[in-house]
N, C-alpha and C positions, 0 to 999 in steps of 0.2 A: 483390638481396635487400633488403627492406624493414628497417626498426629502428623498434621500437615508442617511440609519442612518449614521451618522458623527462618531459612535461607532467603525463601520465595518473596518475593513483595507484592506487597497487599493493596490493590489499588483502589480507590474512589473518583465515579466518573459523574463530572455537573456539568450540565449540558445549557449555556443559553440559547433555546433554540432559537427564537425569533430572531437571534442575530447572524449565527452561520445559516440558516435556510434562508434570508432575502438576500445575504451574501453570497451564498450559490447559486439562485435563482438570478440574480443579475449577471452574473457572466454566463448562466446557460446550462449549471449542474443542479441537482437534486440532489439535496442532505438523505443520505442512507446511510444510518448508525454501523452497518454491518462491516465494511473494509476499515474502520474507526475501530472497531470491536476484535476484528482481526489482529490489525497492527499490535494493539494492545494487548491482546492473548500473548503474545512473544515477549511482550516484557513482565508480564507477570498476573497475579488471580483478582479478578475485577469482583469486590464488596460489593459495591454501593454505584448503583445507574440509576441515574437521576435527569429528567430533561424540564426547564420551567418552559412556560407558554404560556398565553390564552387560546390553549388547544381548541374554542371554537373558533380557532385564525386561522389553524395548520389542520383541518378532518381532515385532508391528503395525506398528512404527514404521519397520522396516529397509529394506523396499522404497522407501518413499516416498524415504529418504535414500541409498539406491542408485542411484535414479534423476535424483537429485539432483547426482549427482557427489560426493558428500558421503565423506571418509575414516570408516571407521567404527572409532574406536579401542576395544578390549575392556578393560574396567576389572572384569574376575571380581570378585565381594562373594563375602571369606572370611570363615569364621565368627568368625575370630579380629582380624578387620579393621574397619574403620570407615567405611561405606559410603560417607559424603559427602566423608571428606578422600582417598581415594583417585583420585575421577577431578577434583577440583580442583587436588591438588599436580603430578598428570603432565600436565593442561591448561596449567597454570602455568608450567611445565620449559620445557614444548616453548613457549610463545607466547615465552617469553625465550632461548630458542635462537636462533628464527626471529629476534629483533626484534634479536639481538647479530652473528650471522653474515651475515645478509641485509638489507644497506641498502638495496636495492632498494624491501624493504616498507615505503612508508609510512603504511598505516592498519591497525589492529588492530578487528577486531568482535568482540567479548566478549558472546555470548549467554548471559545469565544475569540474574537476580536477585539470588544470592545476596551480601551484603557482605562476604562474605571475598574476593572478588576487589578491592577497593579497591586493595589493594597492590600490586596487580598492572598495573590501570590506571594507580597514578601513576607506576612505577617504569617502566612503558613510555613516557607522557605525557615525565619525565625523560631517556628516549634520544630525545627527537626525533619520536615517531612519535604521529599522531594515532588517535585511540581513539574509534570508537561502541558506542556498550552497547546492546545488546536484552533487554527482558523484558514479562512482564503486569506492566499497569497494577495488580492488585489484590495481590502475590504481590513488587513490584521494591522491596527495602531502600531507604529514604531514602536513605543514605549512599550508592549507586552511581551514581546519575545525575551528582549534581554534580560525580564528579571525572571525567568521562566529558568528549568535548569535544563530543560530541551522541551523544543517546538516543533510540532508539525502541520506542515503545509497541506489542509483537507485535500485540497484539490489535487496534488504531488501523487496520493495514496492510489496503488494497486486496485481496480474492478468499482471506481466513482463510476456512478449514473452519470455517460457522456450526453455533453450539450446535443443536439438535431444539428445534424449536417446543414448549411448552407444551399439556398437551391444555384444550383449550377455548380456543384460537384467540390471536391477540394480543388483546392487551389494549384498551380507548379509554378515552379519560378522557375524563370529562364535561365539557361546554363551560366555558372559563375562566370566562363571567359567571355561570354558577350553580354553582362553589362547590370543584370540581377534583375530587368523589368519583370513585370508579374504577368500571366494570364491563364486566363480559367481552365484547366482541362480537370481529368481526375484521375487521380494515381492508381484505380486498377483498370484501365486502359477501359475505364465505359461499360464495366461489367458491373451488377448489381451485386457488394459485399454479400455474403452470407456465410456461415459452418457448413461442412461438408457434414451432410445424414450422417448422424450417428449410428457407428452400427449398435448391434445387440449386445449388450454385456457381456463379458466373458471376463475368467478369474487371471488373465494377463493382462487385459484392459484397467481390471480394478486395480489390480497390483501398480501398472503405470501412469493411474489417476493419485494412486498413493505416495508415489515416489515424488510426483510432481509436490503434493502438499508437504512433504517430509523435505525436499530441499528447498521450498519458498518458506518452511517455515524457518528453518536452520539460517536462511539467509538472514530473514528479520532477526532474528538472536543475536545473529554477531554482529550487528549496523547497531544493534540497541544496547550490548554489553562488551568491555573490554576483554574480560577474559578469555579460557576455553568454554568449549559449551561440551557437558557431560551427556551422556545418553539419558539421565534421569530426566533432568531440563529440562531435554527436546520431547522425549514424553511428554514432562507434565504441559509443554506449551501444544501438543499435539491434542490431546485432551480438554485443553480450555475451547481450543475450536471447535472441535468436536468430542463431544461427552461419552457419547459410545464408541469411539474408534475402539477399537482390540484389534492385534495383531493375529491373534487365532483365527479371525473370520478370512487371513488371507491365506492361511494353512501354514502358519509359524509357531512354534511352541511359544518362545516367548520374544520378547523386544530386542533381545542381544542379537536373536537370530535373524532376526528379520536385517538388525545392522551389516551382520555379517552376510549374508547377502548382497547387500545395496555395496559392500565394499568389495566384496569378488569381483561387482558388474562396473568396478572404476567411478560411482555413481556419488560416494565418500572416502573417506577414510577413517580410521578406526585407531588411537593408540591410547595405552595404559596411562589411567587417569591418577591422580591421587587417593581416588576411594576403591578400593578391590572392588572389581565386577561392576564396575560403574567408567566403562571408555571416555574418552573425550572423542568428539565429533567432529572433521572438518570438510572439506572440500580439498579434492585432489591439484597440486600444484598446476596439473595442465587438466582441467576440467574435461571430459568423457565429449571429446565431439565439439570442442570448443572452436578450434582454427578452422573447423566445414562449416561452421555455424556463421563464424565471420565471413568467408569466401563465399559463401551463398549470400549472405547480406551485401559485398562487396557488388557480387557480381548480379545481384538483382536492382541495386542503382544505378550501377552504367547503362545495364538496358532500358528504366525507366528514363534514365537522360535523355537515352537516341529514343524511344518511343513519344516521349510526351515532348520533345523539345528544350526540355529545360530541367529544373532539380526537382527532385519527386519531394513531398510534403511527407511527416513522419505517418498521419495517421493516412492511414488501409498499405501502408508497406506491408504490416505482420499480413496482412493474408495475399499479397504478392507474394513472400515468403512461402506462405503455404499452399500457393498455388506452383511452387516449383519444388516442395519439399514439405507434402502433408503431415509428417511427423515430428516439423520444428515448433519447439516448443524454448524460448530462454528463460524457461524454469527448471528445465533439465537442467542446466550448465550453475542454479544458484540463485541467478538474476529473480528478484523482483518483481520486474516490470519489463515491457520492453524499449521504455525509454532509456532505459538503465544496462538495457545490453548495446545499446548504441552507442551511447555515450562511453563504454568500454571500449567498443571499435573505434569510436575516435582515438581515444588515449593510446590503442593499439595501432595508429597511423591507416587500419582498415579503410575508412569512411573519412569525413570530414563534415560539419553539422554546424549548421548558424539558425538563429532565432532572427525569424523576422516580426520586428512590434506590431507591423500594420496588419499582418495577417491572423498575429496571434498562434504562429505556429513554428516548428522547427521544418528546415528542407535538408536534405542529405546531398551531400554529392561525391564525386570521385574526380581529385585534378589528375593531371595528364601526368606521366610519369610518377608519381605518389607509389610510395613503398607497398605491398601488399601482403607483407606480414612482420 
């Protein structure tokens, strides 16, 4: 019988839900445990899922969190009662139960915004046990992040349930040289978004559905930990996503080979670790496809310039993208997210990208003369 590595951290997830779902739901998202659940698989094995309510507030919300694996604790609003400190003080109880009885646990996630749990974070922070906070970025008290030992931003996180489009389409802002006014057109030239038909499964489809989860999740590992990342990790974080992955179902004997593979195709890299037969993991100095990646981005904003008149908005770029290049994915290249591949092309003089407050949105553009790699 096997024993789970003593390496791994042990996490505990307490969920106030009433506070991050009116918190989403006023800028236009829906609370879905699952890209939360994801994140978290890359930093380590989740104990304890806990969410407080008066889940007769949130029946919308209940399935999602049942399928979730999610506890769902009942926190009844009496009339003679005080809605908020009730599912905050029994969150509280039970996270300081768990973090006094159970050494085991050493990371606590405290989904919330709210600043009354500060106390709670430092008093855990003081047994020993490290602490991530999750909230909306528009809705999370000053005061919680910084006694947090890392925060993340809900609404930041990779496959959130997106706000309903706007009627009259996304937005474009006018070209940066004349002047930045705004008007409505929409960034895929008036076509209605959708996925191209999926075709029919096939064992190099799955394979490239595979590779896509194997370097999104490698990405999360190393944004989350400073060291190397071993092929056992990337396993065990491959497995907390999904419980039945096996690499035999893709006709690999075992996980080294499967690596070795992905490093033939330029897709990682592979070097001798400190433990025999246990590699470290990385990402190839110039990424498999990476400078076509940018040059297609590059050059799918200059057309959306002269097309729409002005700077194309971030969201429906990715399937402009894929309407010039069905097979881009910046999950191949590592990336996260596609905000997160852009924001590289900035850094890389690619693109160039401003936040506009009023729209709520990012615009892309391309100056005149601007380096192109």
């Amino acid at each position: 019988m096997t024993t789970a590595d003593t390496s791994e951290e042990r996490l505990a997830l307490y969920v106030d839900h009433e506070n991050v779902a009116i918190g989403a739901r006023d800028i236009g998202y829906r609370f879905d445990p699952k890209p939360l659940l994801e994140a978290l698989a890359e930093r380590g094995r989740l104990i304890t899922r806990r969410a407080y309510a008066d889940w007769n507030l949130f029946r919308d919300d209940r399935r999602g969190m049942v399928d979730a694996n999610v506890e769902l604790i009942e926190i009844p609003q009496r009339s003679d009662s005080v809605r908020k400190n009730a599912a905050d003080i029994q969150m509280a109880v039970d996270a300081m139960e768990l973090a006094l009885t159970r050494d085991f646990v050493s990371t606590f996630v405290i989904v919330s915004g709210d600043s009354d749990f500060t106390p709670l974070v430092s008093k855990l922070r003081e047994l020993n046990k490290r602490v991530i906070g999750v909230g909306l970025k528009g809705s999370t008290s000053a005061m919680l992040p910084p006694a947090c030992d890392e925060f993340i931003f809900y609404d930041r996180l990779e496959g959130i349930p997106k706000r309903e489009p706007r009627q009259g389409g996304s937005p474009s802002r006018t070209k940066k040289s004349t002047g930045g006014n705004k008007k409505s057109t929409k960034a895929n030239g008036g076509e209605p978004t959708k996925e191209a038909a999926a075709p029919s499964s096939s064992q190099k489809q799955d394979l490239r559905k595979l590779e896509r989860v194997l370097t999104r999740t490698l990405s999360g590992i190393q944004s989350s930990t400073a060291g190397a990342v071993q092929a056992s990790n990337l396993k065990r974080a491959l497995l907390r996503k999904d419980p039945t992955f096996n690499e035999g179902d893709y006709g690999f004997r075992g996980f080294r080979e499967l690596l070795r593979h992905l490093a033939d195709n330029k897709v990682i890299t592979l070097t001798d670790g400190s433990a025999p037969g246990d590699p470290e993991v990385d990402f190839p100095s110039a990424p498999r496809d990476e400078d076509t990646a940018f040059q297609l981005l590059r050059r799918t904003v200059k057309e959306l310039m002269v097309e729409l008149g002005g700077d194309p908005p971030l969201s429906g770029l990715k399937d402009q993208l894929r309407k010039r290049e069905p097979e881009f994915s910046e999950k191949d290249l590592g990336y996260a997210g596609f905000l997160q591949f852009c924001k590289a092309a900035v850094t890389k003089d690619i693109v160039e990208m401003d936040w506009e407050e009023e729209d709520q949105e990012y615009y892309l553009y391309v100056e005149d003369g601007e380096k192109s790699s």
